[in-house]
C-alpha positions as CSV (number, residue, x, y, z in Angstrom):
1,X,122.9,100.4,109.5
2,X,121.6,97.9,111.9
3,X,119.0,100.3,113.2
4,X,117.8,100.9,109.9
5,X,114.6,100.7,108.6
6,X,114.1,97.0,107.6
7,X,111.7,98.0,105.2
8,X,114.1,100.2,104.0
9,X,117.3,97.7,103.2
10,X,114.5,95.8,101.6
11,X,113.7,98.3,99.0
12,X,117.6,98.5,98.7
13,X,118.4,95.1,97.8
14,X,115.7,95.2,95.8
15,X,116.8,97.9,93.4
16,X,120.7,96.7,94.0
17,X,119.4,92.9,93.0
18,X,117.7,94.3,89.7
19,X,119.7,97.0,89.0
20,X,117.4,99.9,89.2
21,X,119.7,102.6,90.4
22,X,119.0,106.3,89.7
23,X,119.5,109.6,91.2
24,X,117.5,111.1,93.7
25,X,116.2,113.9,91.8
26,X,114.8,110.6,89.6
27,X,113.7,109.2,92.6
28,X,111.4,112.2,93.8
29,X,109.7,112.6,90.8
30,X,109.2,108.7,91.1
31,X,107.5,109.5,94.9
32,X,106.1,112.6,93.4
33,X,104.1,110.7,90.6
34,X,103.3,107.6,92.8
35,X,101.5,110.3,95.1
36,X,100.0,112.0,91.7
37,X,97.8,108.7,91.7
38,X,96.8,108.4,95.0
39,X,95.0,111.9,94.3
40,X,94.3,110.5,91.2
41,X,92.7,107.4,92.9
42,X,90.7,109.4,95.6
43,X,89.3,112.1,93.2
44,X,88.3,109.4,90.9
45,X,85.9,107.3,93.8
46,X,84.7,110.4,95.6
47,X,83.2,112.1,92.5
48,X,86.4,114.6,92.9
49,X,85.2,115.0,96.6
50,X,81.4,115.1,96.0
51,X,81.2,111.7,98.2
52,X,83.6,111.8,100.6
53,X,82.5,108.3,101.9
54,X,83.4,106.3,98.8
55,X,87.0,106.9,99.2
56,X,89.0,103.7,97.5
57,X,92.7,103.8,97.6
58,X,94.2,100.6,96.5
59,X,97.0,98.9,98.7
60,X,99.0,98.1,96.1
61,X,99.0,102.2,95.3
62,X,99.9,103.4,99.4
63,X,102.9,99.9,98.2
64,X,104.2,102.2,95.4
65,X,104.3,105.3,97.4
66,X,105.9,103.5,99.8
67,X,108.6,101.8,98.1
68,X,109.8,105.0,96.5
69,X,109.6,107.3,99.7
70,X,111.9,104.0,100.6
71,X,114.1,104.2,97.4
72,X,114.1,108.1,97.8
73,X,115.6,108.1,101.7
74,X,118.6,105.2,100.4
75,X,119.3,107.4,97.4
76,X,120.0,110.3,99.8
77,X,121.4,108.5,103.0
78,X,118.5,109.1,105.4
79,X,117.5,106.3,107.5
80,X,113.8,106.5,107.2
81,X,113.5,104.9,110.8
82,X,115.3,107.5,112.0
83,X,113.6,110.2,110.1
84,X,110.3,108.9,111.6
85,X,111.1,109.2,114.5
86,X,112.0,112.7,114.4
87,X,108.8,113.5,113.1
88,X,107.0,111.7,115.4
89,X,109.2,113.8,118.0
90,X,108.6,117.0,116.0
91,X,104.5,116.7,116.0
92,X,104.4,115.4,119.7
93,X,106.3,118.5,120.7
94,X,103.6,120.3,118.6
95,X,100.9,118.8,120.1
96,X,101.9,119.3,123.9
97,X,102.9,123.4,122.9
98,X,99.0,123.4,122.2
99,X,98.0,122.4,125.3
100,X,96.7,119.4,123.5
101,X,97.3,115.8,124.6
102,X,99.8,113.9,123.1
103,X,99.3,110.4,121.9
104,X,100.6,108.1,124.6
105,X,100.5,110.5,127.1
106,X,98.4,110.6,130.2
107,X,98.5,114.3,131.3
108,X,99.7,115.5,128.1
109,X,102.8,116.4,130.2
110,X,106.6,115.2,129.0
């Protein structure tokens, strides 16, 4: 567990310290409405996409998403560190089967 996301054992002790334990099925439809309002959030300041430019997310909104995508990963035993960097791996692989350069790459070439 040392590798582990700190954000993640954060989030843990958080919900350990206050006793806020629940399943993961809970905990999806936790991430699931936290993301609800997000959309809720950008259709609201763009005229529902009418003016694309006045997007306004709140920081304490991407914080909610955030901390149950967090509570979601400990509920299921997935280091989200980890699982980032899989996607990372994933979508660079994408990129360079394209043809297209991948971020941090100088040729584009692995």
């Amino acid at each position: 567990m040392d590798d582990q996301c700190n954000h993640q054992r954060r989030v843990a002790e958080f919900i350990a310290t206050h006793d806020l334990e629940t399943p993961p099925e809970f905990r999806l439809l936790d991430l699931t409405s936290e993301i609800g309002e997000l959309a809720k959030d950008a259709n609201t300041s763009t005229e529902y996409g009418s003016e694309p430019a006045a997007l306004e997310i709140a920081s304490d909104e991407i914080g909610d998403v955030l901390f149950a995508l967090l509570a979601l990963a400990e509920s299921v035993d997935v280091d989200a560190d980890a699982a980032l960097n899989e996607a990372l791996a994933k979508y660079e692989e994408r990129l360079a089967a394209d043809g297209v350069e991948s971020p941090g790459s100088e040729t584009g070439e692995e």
